[in-house]
C-alpha positions as CSV (number, residue, x, y, z in Angstrom):
1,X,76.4,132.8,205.5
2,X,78.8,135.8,206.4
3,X,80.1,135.9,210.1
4,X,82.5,139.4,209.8
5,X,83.7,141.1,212.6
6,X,82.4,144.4,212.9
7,X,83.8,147.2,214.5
8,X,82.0,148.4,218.0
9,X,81.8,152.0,216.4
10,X,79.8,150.7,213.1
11,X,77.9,148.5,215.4
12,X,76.2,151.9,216.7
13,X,74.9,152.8,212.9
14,X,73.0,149.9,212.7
15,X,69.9,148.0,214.2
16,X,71.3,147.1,217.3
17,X,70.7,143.0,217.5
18,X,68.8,142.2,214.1
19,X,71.1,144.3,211.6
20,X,73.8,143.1,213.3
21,X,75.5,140.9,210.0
22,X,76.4,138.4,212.9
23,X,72.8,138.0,213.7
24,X,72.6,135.4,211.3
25,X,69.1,134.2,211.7
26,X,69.5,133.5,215.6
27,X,65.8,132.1,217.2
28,X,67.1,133.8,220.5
29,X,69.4,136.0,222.5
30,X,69.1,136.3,226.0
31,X,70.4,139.4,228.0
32,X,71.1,138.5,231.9
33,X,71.6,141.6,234.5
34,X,72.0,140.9,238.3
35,X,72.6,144.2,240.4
36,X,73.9,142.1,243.5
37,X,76.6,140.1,241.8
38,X,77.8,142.2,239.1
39,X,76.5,140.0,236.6
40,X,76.3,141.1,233.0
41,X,75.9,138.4,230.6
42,X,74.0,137.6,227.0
43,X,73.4,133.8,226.2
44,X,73.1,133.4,221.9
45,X,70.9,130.5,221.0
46,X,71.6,130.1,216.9
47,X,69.5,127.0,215.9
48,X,68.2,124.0,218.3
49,X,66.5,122.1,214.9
50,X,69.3,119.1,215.4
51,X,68.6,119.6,219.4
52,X,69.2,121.8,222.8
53,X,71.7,124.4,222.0
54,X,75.4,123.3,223.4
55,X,77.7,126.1,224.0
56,X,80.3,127.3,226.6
57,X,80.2,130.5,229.0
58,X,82.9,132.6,228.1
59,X,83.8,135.4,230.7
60,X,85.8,138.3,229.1
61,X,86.3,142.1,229.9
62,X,85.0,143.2,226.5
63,X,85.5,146.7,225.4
64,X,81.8,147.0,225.2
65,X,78.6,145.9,225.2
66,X,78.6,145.4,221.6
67,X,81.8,143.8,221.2
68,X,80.0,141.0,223.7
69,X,77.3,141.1,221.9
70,X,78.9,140.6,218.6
71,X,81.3,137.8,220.2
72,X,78.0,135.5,221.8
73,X,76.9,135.6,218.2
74,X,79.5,134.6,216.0
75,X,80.5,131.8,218.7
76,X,77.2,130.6,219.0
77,X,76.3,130.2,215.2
78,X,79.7,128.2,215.0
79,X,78.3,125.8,217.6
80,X,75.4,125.0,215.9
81,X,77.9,124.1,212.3
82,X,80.8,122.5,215.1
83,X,77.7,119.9,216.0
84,X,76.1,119.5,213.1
85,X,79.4,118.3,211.2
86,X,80.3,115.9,214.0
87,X,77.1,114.1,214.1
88,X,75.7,115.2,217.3
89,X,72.0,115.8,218.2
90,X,72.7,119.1,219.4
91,X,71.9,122.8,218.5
92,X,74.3,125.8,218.5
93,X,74.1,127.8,221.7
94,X,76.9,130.3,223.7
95,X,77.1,132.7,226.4
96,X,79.6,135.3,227.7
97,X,79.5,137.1,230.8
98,X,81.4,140.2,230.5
99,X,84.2,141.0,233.1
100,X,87.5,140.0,234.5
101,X,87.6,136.9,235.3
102,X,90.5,137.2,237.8
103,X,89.2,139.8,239.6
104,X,85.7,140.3,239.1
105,X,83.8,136.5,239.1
106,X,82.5,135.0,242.2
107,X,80.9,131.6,243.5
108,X,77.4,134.2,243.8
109,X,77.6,135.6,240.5
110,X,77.8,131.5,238.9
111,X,74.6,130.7,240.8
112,X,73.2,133.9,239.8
113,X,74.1,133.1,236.2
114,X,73.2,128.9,236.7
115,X,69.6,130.4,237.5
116,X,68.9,132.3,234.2
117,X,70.0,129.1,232.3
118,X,67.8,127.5,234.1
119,X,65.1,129.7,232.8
120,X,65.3,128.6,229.5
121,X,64.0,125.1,230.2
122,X,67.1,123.2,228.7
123,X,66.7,125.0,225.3
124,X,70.4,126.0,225.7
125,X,73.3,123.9,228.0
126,X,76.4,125.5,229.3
127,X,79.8,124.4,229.4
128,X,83.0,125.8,230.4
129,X,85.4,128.2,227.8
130,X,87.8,131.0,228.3
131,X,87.5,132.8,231.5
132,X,85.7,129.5,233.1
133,X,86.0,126.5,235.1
134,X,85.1,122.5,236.0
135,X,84.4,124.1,239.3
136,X,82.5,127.0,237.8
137,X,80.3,124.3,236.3
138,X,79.4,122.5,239.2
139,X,78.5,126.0,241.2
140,X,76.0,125.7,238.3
141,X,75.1,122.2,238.4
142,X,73.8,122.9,242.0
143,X,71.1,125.4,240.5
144,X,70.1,123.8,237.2
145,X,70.7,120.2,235.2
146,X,71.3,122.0,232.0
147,X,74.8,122.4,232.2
148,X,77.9,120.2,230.9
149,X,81.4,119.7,231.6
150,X,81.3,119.2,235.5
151,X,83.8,117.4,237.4
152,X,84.5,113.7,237.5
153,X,83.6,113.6,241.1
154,X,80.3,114.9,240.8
155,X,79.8,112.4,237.7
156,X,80.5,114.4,234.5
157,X,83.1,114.1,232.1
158,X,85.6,116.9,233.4
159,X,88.0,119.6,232.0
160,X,87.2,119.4,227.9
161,X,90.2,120.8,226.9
162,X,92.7,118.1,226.6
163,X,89.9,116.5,224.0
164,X,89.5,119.5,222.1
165,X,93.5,119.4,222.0
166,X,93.2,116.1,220.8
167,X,90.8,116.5,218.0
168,X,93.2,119.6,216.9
169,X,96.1,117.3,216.6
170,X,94.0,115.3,214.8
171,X,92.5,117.8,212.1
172,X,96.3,119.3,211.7
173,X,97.8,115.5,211.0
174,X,95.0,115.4,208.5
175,X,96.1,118.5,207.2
176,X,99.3,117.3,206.8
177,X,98.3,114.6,205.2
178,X,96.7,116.2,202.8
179,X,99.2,119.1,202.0
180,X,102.7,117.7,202.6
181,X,101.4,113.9,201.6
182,X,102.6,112.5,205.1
183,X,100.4,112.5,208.5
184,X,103.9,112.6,210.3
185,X,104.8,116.1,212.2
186,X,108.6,115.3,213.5
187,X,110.3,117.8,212.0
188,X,107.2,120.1,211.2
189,X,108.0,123.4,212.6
190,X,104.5,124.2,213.9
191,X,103.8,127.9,215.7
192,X,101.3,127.6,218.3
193,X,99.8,130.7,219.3
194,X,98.4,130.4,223.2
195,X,99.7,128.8,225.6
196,X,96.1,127.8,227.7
197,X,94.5,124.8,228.5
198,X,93.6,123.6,225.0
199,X,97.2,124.8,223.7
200,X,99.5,123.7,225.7
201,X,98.0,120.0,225.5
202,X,98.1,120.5,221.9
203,X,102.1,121.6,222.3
204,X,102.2,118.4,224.2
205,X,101.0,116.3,221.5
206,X,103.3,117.7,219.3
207,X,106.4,117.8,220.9
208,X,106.1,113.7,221.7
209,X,106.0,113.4,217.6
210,X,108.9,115.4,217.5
211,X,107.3,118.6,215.6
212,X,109.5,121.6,216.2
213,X,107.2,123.5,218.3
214,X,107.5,127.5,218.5
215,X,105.0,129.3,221.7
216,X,103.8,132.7,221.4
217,X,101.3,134.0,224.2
218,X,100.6,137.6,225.4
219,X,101.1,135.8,229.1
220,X,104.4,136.1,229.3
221,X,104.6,134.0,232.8
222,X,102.5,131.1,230.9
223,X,104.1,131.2,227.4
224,X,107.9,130.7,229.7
225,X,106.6,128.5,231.7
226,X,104.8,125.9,228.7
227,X,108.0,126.5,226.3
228,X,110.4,125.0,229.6
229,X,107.8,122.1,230.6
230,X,107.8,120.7,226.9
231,X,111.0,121.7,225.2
232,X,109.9,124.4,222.8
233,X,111.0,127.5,221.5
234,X,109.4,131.0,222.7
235,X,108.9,132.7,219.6
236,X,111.5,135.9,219.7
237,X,110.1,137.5,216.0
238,X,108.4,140.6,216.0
239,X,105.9,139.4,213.4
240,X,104.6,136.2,214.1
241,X,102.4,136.2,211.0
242,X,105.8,136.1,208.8
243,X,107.5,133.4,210.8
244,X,109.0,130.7,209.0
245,X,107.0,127.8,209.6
246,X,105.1,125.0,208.2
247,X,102.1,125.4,210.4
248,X,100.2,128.2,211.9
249,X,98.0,126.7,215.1
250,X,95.9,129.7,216.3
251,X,94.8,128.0,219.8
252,X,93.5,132.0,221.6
253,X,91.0,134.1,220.4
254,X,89.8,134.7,216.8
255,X,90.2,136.9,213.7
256,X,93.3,136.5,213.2
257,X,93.2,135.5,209.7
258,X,92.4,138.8,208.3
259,X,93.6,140.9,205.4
260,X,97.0,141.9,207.4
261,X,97.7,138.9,208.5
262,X,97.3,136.6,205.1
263,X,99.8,138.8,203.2
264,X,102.0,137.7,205.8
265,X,101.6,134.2,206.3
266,X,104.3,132.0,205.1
267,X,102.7,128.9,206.9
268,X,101.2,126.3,204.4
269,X,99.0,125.3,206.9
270,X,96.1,126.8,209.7
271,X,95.0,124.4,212.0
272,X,94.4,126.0,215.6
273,X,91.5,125.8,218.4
274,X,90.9,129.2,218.1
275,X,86.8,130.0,217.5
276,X,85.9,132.2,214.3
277,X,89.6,132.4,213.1
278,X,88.8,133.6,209.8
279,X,87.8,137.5,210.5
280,X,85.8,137.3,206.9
281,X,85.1,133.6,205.8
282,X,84.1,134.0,202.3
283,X,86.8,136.4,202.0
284,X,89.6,135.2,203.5
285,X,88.7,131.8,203.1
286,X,89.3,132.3,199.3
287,X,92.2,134.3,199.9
288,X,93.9,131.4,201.6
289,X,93.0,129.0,198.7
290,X,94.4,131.5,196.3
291,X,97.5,131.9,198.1
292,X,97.8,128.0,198.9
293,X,97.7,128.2,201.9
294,X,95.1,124.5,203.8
295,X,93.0,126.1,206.3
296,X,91.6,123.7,208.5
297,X,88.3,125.2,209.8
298,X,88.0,125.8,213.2
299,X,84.8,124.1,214.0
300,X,85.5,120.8,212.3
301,X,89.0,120.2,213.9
302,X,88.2,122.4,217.7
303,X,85.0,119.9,218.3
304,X,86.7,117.5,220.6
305,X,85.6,119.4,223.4
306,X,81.8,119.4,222.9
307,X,81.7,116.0,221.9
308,X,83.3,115.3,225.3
309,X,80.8,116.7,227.2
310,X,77.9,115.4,225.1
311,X,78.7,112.5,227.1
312,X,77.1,113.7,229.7
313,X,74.0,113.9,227.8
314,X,73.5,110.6,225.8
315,X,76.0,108.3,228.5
316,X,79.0,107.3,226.6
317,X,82.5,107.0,228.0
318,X,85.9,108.7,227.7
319,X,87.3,106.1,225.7
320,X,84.1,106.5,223.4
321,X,84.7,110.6,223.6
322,X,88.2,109.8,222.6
323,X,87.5,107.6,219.8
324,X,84.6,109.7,218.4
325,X,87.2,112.7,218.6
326,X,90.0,110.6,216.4
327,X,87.9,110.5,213.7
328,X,88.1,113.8,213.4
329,X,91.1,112.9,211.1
330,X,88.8,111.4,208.7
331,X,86.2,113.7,208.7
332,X,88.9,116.6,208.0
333,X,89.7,114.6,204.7
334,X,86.6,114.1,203.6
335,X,86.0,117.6,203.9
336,X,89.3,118.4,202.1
337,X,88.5,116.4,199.3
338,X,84.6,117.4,199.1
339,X,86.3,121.3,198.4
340,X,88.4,120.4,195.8
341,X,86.2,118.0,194.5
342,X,83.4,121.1,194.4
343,X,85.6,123.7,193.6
344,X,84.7,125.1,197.3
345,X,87.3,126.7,199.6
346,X,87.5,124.3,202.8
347,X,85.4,126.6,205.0
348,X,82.5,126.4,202.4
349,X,82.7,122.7,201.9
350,X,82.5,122.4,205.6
351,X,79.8,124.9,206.5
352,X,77.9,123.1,203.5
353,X,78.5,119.8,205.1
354,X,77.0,121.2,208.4
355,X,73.9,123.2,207.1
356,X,72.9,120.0,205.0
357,X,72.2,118.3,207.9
358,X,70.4,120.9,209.6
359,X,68.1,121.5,206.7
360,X,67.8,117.8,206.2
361,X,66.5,117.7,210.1
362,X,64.4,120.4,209.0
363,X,62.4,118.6,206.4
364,X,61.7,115.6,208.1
365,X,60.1,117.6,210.8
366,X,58.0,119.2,208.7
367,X,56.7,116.1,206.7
């Protein structure tokens, strides 16, 4: 039950997909090639036992090959936990397509891409994620029904992002709640690193409580531009890890709880949208307990998005996505208090959560 990040150069010294300790006992991974349009992309399919496997496209321009690969893996395997623990009757699926996507992604290479989903017969459903778009989406749609998150005006439930924001500020008043014994965040001084989509909504939601709100982001153009629209502070540290705050909201790309970083961290809480943030979970979940330091995991508290665009799939509405995504508040206690009732770390009380249901799934199918 390991994810760890593993360096591209020991990637090479082992079996190349199988060995990989990311692997994790995926039933499929799917690598896409298209000449014509540039397209390079690997779709992860971790476990459809609760149902299709759910996942966003991610476009990035990844070192390598195997730091793709190893990426699609760990994000997919943390879909299939993200839907089991929030009830849905979905599996865990992702995909990334590897290149710029400023410069190098084109209306062609989405079709191209739309098409190879579509080969897999609905076993896995795209959405958007970093380095993708609504309109992305519905270039997809046109080729294929197995794909999520399309725009309003062509009858799906739009942009996810300001309900994975939401479910965020949800987990991290829960967290709150739990470690400061008050749900209320004026005064908080919260550090929200990236400023995107999902982050600056989040740095919305905060600022209207009246949290003290600090913005780091290696866009410097964005991170200026978010910190003036809301009223926060551009964080001018050199360590950000070491920053004098009560809560550390990790809302870009992962690892970044590691063993640097948790020597650092003066933050008494971790509640971000950030994917995988924990680079080791057994690890560093454990060192964060030790240190007393309330990690809300990523996949409980980040699922506001998918259960958005599930939506799409069973018919509910927005104000049923947004009520379904409050209560991820409760949920994040439950799983607060299931650790320390178990002697768990929070990650392990979670991911136990998840797998139960999946193995429960498992046995009636089998009677």
């Amino acid at each position: 039950m390991i994810a760890e990040v593993i360096k591209a150069n020991d990637l090479t010294k082992a079996d190349p997909v199988f060995g990989q300790a990311s692997f994790n006992d995926h039933e499929q991974i799917v690598f896409c090639h298209d000449k014509d349009t540039g397209l390079k992309a690997i779709i992860g399919i971790h476990n459809t036992v609760l149902g299709p496997a759910l996942g966003g496209t991610r476009m990035w321009k990844y070192a390598n090959e195997w730091e793709a690969l190893n990426d699609v893996l760990r994000l997919s395997r943390g879909m299939t936990y993200k839907s089991a623990i929030s009830g849905l009757n979905l599996g865990g699926g992702k995909a990334v397509i590897i290149g710029d996507a400023k410069t190098d992604k084109t209306p062609e290479m989405m079709t191209r891409f739309g098409q190879f989903i579509h080969s897999l017969s609905g076993k896995y459903i795209t959405a958007e994620d970093v380095g993708t778009t609504t309109p992305d989406m519905d270039i997809i749609r046109e080729v294929t029904p197995y794909v999520t998150g399309i725009s309003e005006a062509k009858g799906g439930s739009g942009n996810p992002s300001p309900v994975t924001a939401y479910g965020v500020y949800m987990g991290m008043k829960a967290a709150a709640m739990h470690q400061f014994g008050t749900d209320k965040l004026d005064g908080k001084k919260v550090l929200v690193q990236g400023t995107g989509h999902v982050g600056e909504t989040l740095i919305n939601y905060l600022t209207q409580e009246g949290a003290v709100v600090y913005v780091t982001d290696i866009n410097e153009a964005k991170m200026q531009d978010v910190a003036g629209k809301y009223g926060a502070h551009v964080y001018t540290g050199e360590d950000i890890y070491s920053a004098d705050v009560d809560i550390y909201a990790p809302c870009a790309l992962g690892a970044t709880v590691n063993d640097e970083t948790i020597q650092r961290l003066k933050a008494k809480v971790i509640a971000g949208a950030a994917n995988n943030q924990l680079a080791n979970e057994e690890v560093h979940g454990k060192l964060l307990q030790e240190k007393g330091i309330l990690y809300a995991p990523d996949f409980l508290i980040n699922a506001g998005g998918i259960i958005n665009v599930y939506a799409e799939i069973v018919g509910y509405d927005k104000a049923e996505a947004m009520k379904r995504t409050e209560n991820i508040y409760n949920t994040t206690l439950e799983i607060f208090h299931f650790a320390e009732a178990n002697g768990l770390t929070t990650q392990q009380a979670a991911m136990s959560v998840a797998q139960k249901r999946v193995d429960d799934r498992k046995k009636e199918m089998a009677k």
